[in-house]
Backbone as a printed PyTorch tensor [residue, N CA C, xyz], in Angstrom:
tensor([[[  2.2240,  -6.9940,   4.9360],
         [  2.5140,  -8.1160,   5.8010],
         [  1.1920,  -8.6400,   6.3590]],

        [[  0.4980,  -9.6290,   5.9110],
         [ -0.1950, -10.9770,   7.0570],
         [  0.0100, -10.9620,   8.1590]],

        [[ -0.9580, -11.1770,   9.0570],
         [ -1.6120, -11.3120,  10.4150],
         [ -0.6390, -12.4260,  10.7800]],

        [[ -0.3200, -13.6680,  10.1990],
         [  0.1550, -14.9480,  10.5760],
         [  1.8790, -14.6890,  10.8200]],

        [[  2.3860, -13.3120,  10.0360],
         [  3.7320, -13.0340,   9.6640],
         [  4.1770, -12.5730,  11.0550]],

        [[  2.8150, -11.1390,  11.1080],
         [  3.7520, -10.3650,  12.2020],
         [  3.6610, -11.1530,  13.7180]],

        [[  2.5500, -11.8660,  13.6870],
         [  2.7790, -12.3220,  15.0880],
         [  4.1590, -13.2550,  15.3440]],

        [[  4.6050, -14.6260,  14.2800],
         [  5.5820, -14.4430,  13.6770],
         [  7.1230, -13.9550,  14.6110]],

        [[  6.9350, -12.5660,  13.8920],
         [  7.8230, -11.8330,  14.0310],
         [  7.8340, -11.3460,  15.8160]],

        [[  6.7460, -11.3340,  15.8950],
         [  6.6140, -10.8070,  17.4830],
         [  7.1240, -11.8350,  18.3990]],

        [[  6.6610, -13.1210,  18.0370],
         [  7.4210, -14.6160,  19.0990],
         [  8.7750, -14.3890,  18.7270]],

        [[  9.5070, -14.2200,  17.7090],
         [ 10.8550, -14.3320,  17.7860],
         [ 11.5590, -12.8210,  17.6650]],

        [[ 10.9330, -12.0220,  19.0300],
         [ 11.2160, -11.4990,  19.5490],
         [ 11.9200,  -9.8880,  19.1220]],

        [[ 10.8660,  -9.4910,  18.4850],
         [ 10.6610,  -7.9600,  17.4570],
         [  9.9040,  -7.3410,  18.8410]],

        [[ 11.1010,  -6.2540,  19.0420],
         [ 10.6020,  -5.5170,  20.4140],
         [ 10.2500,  -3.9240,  19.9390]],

        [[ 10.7850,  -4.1530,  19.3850],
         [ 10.3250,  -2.3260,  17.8950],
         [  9.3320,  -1.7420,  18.2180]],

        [[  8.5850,  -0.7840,  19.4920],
         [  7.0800,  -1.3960,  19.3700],
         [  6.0280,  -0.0070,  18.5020]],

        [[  7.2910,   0.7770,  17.7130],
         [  6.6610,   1.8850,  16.4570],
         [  6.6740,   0.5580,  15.2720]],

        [[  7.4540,  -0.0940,  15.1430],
         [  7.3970,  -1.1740,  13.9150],
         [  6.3010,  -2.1740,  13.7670]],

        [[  6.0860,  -2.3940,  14.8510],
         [  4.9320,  -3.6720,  15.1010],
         [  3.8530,  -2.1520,  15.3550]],

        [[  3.8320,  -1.4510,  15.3990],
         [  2.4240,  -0.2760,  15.4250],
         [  2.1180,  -0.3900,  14.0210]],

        [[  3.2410,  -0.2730,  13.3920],
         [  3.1790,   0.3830,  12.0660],
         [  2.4600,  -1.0350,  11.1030]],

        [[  3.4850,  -2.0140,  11.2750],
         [  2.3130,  -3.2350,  10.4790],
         [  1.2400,  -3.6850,  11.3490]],

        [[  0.6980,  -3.6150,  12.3440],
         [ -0.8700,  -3.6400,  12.6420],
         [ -1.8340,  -2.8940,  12.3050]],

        [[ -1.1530,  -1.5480,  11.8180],
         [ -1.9780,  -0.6090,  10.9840],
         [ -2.4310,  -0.9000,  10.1080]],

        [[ -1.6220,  -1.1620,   9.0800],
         [ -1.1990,  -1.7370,   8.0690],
         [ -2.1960,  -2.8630,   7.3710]],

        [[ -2.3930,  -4.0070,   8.2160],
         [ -2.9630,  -4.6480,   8.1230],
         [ -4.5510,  -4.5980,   7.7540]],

        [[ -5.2560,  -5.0830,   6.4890],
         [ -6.7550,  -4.8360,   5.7410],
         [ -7.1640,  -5.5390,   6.4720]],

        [[ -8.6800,  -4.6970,   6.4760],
         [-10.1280,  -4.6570,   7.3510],
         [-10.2900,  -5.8440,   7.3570]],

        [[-10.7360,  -6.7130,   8.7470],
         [-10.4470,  -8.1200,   8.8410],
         [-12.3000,  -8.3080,   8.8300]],

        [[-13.0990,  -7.1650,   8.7420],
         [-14.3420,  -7.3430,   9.0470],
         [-15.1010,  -7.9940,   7.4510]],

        [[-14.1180,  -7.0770,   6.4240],
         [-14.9730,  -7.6160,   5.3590],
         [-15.9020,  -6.5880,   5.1090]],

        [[-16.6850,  -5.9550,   5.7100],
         [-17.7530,  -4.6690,   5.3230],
         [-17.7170,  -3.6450,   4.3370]],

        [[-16.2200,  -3.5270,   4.3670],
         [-15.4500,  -2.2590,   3.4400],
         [-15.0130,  -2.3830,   2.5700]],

        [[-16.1150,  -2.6430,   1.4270],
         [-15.2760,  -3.3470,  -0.0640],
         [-15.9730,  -2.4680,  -0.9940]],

        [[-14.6970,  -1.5520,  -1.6510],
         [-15.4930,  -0.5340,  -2.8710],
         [-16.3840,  -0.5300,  -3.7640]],

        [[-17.6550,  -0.3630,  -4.0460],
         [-18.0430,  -0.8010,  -4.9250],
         [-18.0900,  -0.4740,  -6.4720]],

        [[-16.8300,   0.3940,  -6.7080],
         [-16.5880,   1.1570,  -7.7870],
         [-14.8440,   1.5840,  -7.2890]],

        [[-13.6880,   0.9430,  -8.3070],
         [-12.3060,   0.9580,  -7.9150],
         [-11.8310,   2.4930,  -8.3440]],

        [[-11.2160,   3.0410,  -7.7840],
         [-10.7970,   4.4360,  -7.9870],
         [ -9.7680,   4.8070,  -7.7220]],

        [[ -8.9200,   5.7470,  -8.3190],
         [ -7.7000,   6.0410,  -7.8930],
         [ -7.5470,   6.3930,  -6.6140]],

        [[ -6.7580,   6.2470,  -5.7700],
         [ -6.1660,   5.9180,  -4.2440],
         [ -6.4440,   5.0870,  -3.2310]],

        [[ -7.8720,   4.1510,  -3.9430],
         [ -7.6360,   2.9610,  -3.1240],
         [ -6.6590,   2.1050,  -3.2280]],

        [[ -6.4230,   1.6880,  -2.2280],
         [ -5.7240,   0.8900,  -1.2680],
         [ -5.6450,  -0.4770,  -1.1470]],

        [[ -5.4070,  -1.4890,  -1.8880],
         [ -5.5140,  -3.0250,  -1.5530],
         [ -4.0270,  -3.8970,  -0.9940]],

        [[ -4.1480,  -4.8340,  -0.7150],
         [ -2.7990,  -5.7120,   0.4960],
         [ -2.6930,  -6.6660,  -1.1360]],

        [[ -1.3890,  -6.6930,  -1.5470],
         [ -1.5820,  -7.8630,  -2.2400],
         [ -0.8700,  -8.8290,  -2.0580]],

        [[ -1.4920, -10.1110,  -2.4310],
         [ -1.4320, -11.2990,  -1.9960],
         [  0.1250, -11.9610,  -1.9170]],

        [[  0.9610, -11.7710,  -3.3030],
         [  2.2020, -12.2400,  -2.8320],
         [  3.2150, -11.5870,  -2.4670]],

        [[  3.0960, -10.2380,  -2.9200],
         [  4.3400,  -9.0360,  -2.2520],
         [  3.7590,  -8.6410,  -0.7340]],

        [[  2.7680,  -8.9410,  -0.3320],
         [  1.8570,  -8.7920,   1.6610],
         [  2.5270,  -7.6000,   1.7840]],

        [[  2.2510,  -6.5500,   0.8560],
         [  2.6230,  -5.0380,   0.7510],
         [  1.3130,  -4.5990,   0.5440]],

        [[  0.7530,  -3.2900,   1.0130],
         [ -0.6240,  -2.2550,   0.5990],
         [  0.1240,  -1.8330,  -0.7840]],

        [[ -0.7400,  -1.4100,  -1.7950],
         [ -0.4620,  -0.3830,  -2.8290],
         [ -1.5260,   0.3570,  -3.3260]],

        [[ -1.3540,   1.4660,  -3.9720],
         [ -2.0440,   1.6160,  -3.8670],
         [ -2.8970,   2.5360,  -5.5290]],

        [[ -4.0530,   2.2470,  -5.8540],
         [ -4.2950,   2.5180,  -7.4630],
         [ -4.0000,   3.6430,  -8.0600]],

        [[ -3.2410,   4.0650,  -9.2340],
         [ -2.8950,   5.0690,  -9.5910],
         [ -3.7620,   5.5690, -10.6270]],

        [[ -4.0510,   4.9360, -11.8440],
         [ -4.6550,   4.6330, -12.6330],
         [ -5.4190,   3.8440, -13.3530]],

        [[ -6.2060,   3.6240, -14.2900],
         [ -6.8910,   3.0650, -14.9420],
         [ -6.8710,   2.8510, -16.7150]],

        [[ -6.1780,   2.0840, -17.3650],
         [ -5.8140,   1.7760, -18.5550],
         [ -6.7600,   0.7180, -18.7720]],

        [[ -7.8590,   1.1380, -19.9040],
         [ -8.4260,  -0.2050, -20.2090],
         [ -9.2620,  -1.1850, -19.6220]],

        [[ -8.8190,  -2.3290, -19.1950],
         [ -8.8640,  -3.1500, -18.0850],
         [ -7.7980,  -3.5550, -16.8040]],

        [[ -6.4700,  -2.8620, -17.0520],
         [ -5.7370,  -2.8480, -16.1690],
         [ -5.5810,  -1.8700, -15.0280]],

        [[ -5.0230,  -1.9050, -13.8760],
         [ -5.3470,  -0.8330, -13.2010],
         [ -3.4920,  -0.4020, -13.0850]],

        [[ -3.4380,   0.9140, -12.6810],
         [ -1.3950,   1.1940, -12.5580],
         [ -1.9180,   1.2730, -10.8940]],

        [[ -0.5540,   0.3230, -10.7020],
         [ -0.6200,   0.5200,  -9.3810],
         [  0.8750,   0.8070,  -8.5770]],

        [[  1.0200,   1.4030,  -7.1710],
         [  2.6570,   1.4030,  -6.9780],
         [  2.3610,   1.0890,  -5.1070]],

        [[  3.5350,   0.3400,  -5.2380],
         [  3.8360,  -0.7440,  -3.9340],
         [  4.0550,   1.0450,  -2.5900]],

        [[  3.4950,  -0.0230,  -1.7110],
         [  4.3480,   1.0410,  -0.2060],
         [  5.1970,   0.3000,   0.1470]],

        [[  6.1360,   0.9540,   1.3840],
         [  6.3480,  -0.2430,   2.2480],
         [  6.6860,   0.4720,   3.4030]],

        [[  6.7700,  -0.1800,   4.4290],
         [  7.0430,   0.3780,   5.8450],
         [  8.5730,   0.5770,   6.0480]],

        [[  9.0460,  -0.1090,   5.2250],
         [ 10.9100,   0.5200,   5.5320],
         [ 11.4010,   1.6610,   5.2960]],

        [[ 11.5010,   2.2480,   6.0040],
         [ 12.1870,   3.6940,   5.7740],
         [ 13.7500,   3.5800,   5.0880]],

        [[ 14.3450,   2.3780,   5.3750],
         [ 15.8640,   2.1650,   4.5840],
         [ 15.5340,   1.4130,   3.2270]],

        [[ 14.4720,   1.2170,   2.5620],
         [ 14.2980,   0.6050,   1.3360],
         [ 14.6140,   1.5240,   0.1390]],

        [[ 15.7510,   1.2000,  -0.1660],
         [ 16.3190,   2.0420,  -1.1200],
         [ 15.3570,   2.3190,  -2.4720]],

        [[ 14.0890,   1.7820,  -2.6360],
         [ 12.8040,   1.9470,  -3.8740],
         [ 12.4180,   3.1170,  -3.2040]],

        [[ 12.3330,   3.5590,  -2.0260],
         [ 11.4110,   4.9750,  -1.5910],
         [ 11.6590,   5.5360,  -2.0850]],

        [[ 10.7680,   6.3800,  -2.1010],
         [ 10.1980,   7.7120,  -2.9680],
         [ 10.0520,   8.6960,  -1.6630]],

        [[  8.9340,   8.7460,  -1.0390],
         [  8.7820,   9.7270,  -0.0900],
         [  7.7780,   8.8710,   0.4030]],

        [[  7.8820,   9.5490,   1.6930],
         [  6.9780,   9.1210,   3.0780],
         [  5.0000,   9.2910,   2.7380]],

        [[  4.8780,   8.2900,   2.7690],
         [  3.0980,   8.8610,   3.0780],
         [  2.5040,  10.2330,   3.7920]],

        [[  1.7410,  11.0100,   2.8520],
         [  0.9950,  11.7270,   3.7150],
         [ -0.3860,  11.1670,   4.6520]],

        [[ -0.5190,  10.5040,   5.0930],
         [ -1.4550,   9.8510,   5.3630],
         [ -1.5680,   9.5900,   6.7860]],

        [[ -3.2660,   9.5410,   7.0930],
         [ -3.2990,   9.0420,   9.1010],
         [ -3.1700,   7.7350,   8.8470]],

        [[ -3.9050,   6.9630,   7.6940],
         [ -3.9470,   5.7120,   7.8130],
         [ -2.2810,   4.6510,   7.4640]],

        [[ -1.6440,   5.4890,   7.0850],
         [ -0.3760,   4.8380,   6.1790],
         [  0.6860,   5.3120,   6.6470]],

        [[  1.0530,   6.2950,   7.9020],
         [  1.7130,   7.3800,   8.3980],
         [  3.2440,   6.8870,   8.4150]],

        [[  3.2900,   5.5120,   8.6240],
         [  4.6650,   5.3160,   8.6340],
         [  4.5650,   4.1400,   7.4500]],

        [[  3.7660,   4.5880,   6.2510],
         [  4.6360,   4.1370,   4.9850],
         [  4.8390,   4.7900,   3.7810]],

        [[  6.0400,   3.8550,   2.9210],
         [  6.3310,   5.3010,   1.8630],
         [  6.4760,   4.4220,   0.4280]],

        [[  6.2800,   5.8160,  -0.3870],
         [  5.6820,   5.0980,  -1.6960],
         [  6.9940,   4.7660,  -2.4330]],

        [[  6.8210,   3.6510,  -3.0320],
         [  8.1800,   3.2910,  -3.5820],
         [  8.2040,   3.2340,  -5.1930]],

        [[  9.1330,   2.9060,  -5.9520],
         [  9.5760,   2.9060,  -7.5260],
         [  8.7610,   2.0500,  -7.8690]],

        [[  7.9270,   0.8800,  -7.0030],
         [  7.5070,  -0.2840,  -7.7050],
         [  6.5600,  -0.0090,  -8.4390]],

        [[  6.6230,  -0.0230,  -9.5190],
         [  5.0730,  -0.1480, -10.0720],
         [  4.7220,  -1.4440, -11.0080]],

        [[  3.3400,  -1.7360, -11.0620],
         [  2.7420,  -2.9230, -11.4830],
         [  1.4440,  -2.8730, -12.1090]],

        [[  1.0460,  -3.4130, -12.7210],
         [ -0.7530,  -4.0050, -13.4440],
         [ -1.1080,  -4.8120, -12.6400]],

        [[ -2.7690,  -4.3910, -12.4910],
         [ -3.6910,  -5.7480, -11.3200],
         [ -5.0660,  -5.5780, -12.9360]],

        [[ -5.5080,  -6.3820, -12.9120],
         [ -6.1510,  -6.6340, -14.0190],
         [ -7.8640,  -6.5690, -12.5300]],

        [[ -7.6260,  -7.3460, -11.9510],
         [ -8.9410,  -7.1760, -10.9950],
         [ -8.4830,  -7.0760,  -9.5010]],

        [[ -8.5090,  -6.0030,  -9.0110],
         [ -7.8650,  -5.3190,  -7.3480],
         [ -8.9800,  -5.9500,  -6.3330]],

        [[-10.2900,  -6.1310,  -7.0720],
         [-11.2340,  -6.2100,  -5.9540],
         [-11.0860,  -7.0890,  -5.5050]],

        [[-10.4610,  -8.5610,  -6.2060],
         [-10.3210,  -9.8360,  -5.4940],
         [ -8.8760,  -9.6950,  -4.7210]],

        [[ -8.3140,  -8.5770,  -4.1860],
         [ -7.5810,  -9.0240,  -3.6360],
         [ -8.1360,  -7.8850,  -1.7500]],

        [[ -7.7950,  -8.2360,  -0.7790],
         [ -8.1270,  -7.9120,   0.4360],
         [ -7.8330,  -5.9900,   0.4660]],

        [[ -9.3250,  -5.1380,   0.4580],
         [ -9.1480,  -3.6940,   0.6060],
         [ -8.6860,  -3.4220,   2.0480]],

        [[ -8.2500,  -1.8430,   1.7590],
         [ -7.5520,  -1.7580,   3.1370],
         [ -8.0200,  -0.2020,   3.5940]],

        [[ -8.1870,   0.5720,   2.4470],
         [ -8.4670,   2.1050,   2.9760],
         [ -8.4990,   2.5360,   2.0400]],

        [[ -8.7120,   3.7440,   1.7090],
         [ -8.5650,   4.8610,   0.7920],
         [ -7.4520,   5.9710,   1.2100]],

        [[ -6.7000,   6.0680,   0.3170],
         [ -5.9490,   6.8140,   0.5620],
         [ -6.2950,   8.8140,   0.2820]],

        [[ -5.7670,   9.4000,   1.6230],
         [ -7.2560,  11.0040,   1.5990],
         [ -6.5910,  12.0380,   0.7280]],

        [[ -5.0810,  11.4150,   0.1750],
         [ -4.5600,  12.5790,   0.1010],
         [ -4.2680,  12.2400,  -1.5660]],

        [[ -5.3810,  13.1380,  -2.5410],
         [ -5.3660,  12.7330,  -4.2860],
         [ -4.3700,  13.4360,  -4.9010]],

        [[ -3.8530,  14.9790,  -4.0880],
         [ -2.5750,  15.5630,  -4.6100],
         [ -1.2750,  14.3410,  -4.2210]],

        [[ -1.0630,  13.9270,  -3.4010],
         [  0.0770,  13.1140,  -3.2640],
         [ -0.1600,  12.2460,  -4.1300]],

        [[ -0.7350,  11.1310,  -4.4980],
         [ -1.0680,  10.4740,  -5.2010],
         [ -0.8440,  10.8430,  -6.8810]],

        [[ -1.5840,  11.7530,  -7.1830],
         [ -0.9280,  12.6340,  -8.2720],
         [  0.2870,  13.0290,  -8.5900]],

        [[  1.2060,  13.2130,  -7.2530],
         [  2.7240,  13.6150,  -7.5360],
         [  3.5400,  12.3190,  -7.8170]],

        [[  3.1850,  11.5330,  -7.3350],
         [  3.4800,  10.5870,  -7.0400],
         [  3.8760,   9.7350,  -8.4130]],

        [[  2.7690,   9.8480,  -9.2050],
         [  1.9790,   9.7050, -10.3950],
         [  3.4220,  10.0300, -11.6570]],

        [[  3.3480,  11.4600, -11.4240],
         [  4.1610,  12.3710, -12.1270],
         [  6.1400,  12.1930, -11.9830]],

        [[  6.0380,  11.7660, -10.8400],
         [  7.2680,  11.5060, -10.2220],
         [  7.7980,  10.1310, -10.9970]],

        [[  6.6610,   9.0520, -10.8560],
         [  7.1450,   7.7160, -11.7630],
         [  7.4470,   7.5970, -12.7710]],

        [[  6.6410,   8.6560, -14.1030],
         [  6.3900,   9.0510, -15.0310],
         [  7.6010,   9.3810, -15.9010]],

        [[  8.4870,  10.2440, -15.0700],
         [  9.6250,  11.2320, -14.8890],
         [ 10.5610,  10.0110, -14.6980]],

        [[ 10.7050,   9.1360, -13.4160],
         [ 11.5880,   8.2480, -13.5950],
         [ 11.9190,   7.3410, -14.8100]],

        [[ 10.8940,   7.0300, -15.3200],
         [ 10.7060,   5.7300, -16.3420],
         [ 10.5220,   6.3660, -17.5000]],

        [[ 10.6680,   7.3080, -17.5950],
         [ 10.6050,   7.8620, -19.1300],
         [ 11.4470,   8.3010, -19.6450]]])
């Protein structure tokens, strides 16, 4: 979710105030300073038309595997909850997708935890196969 969304959401009167914690977290480094200079599995980018974090799984080629979070705990795509300080109330979902170039889209963190990420990995793998 966009900066322009949640406030948004806050004028018409979203009193939630773990929900509105959770997408201000959420929200990529507005400074700009923190841009990878080499893409790696568990970074973290916001993308542009789903305004969901996801985050890189793999590397095929020139494509990267990537799988959506989201902050809904009732989104029937969850998978399991983030292990994460930075992501704490989001969870990884069924989505998965190709980004051909991640860097042009807004970074957000690295994600610390490469075993989750890995299960995660294995778990999709298992679904879709």
């Amino acid at each position: 979710m966009e900066k322009e969304e949640i406030i948004k959401r806050i004028k018409e009167g979203e009193k939630n105030t773990d929900k509105i914690l959770s997408w201000v977290t959420c929200l990529p480094n507005s400074t700009g300073s923190r841009k990878p200079t080499v893409i790696r599995v568990g970074d973290v980018f916001m993308h542009p038309i789903f305004r969901h974090p996801y985050v890189i799984l793999e590397k095929k080629s020139s494509q990267y595997i990537c799988v959506l979070l989201t902050s809904n705990s009732d989104c029937t795509e969850a998978i399991e909850k983030c292990k994460s300080r930075f992501f704490s109330e989001s969870y990884f979902t069924k989505v998965i997708f190709t980004v051909e170039n991640p860097a042009g889209h807004p970074f957000m963190n690295v994600f610390e935890f490469r075993s989750q990420i890995k299960s995660i990995h294995t778990k999709l793998k298992q679904i879709f196969s």
